[in-house]
mmCIF file as Biopython writes it, N, C-alpha, C and O atoms, coordinates in Angstrom:
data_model
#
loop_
_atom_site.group_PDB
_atom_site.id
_atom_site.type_symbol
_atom_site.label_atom_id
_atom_site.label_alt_id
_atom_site.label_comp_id
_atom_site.label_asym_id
_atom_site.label_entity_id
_atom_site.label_seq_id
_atom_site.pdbx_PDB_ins_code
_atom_site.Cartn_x
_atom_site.Cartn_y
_atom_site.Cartn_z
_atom_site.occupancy
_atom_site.B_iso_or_equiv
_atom_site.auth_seq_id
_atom_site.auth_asym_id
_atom_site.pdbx_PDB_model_num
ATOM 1   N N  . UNK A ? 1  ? -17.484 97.439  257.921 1.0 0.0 1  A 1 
ATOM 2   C CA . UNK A ? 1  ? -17.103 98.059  256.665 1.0 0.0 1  A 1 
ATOM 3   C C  . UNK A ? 1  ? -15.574 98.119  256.580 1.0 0.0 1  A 1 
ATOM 4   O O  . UNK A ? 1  ? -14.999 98.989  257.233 1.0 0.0 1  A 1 
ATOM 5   N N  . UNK A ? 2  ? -14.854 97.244  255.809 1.0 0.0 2  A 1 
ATOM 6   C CA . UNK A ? 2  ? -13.677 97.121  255.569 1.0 0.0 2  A 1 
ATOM 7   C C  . UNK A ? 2  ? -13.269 96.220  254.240 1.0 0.0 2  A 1 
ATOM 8   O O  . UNK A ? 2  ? -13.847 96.265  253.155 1.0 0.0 2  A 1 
ATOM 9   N N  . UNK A ? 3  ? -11.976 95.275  254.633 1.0 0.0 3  A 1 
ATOM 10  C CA . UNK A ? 3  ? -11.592 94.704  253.737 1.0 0.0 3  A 1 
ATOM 11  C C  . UNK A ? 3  ? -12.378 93.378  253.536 1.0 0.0 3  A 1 
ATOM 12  O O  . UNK A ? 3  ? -12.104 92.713  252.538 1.0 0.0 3  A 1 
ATOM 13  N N  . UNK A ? 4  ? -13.252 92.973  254.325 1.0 0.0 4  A 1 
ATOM 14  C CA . UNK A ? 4  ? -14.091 92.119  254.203 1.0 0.0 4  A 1 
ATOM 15  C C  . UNK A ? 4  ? -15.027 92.238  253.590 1.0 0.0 4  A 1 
ATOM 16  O O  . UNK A ? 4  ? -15.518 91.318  252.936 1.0 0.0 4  A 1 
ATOM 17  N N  . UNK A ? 5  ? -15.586 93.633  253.670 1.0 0.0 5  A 1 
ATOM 18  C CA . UNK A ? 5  ? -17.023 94.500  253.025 1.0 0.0 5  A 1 
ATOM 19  C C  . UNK A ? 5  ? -16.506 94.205  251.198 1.0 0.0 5  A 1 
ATOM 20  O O  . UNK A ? 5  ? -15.578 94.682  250.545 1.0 0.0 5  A 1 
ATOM 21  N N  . UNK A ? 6  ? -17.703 93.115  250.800 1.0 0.0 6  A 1 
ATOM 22  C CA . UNK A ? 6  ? -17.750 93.318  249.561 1.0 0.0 6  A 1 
ATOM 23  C C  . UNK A ? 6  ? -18.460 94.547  248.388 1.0 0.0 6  A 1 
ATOM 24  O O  . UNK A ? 6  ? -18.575 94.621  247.165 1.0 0.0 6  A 1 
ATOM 25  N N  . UNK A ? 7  ? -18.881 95.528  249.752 1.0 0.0 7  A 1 
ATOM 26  C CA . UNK A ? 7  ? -19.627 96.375  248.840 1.0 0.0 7  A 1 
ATOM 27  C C  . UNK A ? 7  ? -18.607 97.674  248.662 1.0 0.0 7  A 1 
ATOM 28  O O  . UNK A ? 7  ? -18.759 98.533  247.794 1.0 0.0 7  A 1 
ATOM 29  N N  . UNK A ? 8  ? -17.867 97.662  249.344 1.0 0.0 8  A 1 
ATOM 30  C CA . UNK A ? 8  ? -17.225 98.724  249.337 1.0 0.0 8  A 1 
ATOM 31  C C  . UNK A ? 8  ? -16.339 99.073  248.824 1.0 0.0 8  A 1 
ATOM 32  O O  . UNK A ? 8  ? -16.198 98.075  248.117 1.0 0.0 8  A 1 
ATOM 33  N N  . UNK A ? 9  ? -15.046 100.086 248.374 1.0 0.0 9  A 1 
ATOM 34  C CA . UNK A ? 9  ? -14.052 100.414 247.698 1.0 0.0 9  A 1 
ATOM 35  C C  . UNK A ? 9  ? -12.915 99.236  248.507 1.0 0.0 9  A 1 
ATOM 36  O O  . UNK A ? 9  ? -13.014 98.038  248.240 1.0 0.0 9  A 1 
ATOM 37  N N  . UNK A ? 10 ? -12.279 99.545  249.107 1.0 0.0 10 A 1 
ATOM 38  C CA . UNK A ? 10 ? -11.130 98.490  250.248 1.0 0.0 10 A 1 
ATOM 39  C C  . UNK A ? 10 ? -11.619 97.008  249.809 1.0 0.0 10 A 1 
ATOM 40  O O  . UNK A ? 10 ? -10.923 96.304  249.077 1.0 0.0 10 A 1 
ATOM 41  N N  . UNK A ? 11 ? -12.495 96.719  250.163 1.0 0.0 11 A 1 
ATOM 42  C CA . UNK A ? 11 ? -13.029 95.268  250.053 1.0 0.0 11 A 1 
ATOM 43  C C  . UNK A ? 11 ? -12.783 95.273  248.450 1.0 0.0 11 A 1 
ATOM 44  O O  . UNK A ? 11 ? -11.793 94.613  248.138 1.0 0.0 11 A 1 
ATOM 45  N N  . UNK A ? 12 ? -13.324 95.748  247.598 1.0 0.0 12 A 1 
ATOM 46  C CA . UNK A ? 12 ? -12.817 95.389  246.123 1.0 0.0 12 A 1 
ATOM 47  C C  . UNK A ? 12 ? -11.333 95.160  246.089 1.0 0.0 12 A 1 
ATOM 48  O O  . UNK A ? 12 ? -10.823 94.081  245.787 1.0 0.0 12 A 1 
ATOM 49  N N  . UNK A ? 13 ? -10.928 95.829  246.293 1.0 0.0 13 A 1 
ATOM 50  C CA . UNK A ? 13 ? -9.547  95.884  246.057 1.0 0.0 13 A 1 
ATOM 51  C C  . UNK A ? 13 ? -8.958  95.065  246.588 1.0 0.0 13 A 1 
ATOM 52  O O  . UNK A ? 13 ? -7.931  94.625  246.071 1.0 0.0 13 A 1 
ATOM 53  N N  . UNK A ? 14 ? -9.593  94.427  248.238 1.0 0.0 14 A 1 
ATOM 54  C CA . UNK A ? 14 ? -8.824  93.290  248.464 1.0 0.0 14 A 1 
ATOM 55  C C  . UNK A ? 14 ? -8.892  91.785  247.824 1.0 0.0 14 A 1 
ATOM 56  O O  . UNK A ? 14 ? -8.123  90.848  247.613 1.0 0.0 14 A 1 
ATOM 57  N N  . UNK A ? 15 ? -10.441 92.156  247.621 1.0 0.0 15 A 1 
ATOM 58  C CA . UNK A ? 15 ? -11.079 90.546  246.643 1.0 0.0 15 A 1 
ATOM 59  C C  . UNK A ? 15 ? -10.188 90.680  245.487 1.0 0.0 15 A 1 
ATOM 60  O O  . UNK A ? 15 ? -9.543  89.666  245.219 1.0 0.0 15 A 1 
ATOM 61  N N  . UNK A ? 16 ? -9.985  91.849  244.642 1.0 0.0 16 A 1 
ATOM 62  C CA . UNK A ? 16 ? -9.575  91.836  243.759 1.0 0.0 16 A 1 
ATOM 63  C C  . UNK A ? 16 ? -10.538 91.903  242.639 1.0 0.0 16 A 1 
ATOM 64  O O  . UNK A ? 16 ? -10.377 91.341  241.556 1.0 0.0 16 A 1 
ATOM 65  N N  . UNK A ? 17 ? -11.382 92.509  242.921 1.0 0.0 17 A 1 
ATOM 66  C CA . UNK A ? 17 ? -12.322 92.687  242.261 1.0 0.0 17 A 1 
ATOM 67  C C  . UNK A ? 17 ? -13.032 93.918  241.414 1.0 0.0 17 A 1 
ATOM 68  O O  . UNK A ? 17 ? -12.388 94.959  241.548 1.0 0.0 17 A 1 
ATOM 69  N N  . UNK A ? 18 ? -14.239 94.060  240.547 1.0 0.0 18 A 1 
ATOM 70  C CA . UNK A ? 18 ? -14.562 95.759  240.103 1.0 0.0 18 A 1 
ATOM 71  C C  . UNK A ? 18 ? -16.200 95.557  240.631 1.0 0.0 18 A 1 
ATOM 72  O O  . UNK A ? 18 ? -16.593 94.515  241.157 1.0 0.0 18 A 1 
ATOM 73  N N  . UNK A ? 19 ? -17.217 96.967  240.341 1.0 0.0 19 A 1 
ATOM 74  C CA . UNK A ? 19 ? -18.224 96.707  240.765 1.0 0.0 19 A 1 
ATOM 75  C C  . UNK A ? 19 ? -18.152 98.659  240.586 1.0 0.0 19 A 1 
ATOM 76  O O  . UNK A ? 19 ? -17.374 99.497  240.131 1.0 0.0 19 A 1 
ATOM 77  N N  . UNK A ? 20 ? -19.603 98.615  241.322 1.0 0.0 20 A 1 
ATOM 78  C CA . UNK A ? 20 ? -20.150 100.086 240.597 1.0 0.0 20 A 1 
ATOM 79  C C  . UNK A ? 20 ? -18.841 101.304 242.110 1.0 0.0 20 A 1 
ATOM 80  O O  . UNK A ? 20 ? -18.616 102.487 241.854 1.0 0.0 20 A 1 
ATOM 81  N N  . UNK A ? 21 ? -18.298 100.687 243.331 1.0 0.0 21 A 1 
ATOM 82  C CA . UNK A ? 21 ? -18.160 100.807 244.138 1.0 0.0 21 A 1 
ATOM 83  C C  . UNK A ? 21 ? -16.551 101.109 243.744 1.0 0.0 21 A 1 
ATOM 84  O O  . UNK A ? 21 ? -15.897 101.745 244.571 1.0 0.0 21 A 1 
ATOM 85  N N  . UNK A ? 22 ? -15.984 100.728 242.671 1.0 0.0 22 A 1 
ATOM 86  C CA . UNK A ? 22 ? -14.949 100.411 242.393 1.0 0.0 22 A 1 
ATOM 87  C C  . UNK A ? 22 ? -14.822 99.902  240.937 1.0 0.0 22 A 1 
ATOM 88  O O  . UNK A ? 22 ? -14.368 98.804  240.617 1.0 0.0 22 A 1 
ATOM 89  N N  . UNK A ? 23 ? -15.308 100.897 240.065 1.0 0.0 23 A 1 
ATOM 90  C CA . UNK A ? 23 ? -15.296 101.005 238.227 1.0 0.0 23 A 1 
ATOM 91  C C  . UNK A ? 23 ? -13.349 100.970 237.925 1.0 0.0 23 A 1 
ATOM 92  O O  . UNK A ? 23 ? -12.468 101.483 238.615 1.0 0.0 23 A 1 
ATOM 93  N N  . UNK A ? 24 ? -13.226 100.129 236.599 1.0 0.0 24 A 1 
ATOM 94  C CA . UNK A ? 24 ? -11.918 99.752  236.131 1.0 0.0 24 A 1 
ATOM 95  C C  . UNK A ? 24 ? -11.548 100.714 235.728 1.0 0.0 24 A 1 
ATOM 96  O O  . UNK A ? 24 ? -10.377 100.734 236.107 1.0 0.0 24 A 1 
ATOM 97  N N  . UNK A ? 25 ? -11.898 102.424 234.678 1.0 0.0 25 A 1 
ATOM 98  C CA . UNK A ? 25 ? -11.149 103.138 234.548 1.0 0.0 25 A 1 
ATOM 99  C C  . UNK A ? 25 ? -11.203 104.316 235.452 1.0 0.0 25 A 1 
ATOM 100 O O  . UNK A ? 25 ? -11.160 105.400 234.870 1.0 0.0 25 A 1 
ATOM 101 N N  . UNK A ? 26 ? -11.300 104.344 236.925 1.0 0.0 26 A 1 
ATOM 102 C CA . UNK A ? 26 ? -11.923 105.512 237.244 1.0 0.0 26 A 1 
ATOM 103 C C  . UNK A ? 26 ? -13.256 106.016 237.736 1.0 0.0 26 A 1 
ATOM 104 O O  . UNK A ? 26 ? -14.279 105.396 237.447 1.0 0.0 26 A 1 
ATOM 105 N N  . UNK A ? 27 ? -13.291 107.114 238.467 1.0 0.0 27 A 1 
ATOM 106 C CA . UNK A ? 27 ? -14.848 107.734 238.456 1.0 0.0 27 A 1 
ATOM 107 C C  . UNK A ? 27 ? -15.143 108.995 237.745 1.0 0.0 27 A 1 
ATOM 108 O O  . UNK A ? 27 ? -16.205 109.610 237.645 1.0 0.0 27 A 1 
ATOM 109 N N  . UNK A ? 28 ? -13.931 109.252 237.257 1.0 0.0 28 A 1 
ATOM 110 C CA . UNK A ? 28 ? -14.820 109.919 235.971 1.0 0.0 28 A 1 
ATOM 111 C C  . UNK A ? 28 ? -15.405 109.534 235.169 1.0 0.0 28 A 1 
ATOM 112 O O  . UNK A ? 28 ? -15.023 108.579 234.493 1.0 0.0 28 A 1 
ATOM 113 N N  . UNK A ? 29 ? -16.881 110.345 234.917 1.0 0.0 29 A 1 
ATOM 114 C CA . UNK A ? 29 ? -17.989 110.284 234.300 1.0 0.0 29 A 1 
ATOM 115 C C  . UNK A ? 29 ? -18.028 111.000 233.178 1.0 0.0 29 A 1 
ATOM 116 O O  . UNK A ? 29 ? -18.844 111.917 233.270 1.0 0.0 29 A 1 
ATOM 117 N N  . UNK A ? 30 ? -17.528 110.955 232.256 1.0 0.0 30 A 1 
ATOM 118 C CA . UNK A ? 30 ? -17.707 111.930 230.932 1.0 0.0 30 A 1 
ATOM 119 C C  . UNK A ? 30 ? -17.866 111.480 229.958 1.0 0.0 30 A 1 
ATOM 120 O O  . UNK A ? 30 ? -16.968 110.665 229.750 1.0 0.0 30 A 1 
ATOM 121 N N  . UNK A ? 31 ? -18.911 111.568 228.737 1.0 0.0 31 A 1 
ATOM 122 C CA . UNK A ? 31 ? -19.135 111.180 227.930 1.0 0.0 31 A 1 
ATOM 123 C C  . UNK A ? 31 ? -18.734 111.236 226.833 1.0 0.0 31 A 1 
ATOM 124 O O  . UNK A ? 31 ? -18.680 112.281 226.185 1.0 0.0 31 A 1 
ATOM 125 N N  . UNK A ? 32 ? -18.314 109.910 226.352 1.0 0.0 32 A 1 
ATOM 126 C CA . UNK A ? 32 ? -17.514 110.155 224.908 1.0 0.0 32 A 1 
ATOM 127 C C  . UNK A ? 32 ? -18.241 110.797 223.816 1.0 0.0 32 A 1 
ATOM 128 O O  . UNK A ? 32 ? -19.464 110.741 223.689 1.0 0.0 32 A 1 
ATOM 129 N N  . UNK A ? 33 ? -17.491 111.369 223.082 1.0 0.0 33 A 1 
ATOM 130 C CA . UNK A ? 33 ? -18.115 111.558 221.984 1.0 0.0 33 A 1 
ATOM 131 C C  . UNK A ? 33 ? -17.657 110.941 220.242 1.0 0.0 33 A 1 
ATOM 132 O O  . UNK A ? 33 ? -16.598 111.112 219.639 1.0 0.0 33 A 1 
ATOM 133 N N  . UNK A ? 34 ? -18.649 110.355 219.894 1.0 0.0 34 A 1 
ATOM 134 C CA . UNK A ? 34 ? -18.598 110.059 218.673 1.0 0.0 34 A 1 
ATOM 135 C C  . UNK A ? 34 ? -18.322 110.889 217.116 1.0 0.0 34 A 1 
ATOM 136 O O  . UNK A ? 34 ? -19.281 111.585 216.783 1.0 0.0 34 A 1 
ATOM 137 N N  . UNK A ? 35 ? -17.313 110.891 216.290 1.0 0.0 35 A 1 
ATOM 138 C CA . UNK A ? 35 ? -17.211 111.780 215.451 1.0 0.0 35 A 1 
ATOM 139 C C  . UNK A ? 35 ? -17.852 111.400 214.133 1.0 0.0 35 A 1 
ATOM 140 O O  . UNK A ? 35 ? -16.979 110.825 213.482 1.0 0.0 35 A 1 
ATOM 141 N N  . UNK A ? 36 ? -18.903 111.457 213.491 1.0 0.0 36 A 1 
ATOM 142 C CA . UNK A ? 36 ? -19.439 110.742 212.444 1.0 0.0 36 A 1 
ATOM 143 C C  . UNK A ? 36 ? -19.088 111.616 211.242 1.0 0.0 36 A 1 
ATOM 144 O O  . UNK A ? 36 ? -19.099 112.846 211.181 1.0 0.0 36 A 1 
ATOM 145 N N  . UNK A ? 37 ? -18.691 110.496 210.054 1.0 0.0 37 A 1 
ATOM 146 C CA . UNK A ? 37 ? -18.186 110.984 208.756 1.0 0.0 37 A 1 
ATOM 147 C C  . UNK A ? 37 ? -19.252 111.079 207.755 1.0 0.0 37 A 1 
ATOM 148 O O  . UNK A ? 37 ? -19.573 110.041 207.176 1.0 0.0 37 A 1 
ATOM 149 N N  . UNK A ? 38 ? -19.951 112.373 207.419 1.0 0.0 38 A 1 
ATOM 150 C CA . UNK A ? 38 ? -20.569 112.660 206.344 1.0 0.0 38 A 1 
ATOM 151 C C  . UNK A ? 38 ? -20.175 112.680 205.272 1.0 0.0 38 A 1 
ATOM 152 O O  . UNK A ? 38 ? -19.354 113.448 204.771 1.0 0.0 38 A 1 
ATOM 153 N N  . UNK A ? 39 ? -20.991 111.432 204.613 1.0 0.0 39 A 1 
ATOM 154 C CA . UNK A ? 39 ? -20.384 111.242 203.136 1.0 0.0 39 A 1 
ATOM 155 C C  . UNK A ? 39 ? -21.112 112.342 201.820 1.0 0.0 39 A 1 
ATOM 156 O O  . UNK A ? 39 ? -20.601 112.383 200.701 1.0 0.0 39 A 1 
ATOM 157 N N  . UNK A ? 40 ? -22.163 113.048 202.136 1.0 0.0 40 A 1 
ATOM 158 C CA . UNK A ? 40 ? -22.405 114.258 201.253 1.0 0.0 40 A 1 
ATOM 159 C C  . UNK A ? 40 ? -21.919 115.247 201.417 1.0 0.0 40 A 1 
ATOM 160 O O  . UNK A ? 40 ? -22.162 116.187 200.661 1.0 0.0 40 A 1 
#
């Protein structure tokens, strides 16, 4: 488990890579919210 390990955080980063191990904005988890415009 290292920079070789493709499953892991280090190993992404060395491949240069993303994956559930290593998400592009972050590990925060929070859900957006949508603002919808009522037209009545």
């Amino acid at each position: 488990m290292g920079k070789g390990d493709k499953k892991t955080k280090r190993g992404k980063i060395v491949n240069g890579t993303y994956g559930v191990s290593r998400p592009r904005k972050g590990n925060k988890s929070s859900a957006k919210t949508q603002k919808t415009k009522s037209d009545k």
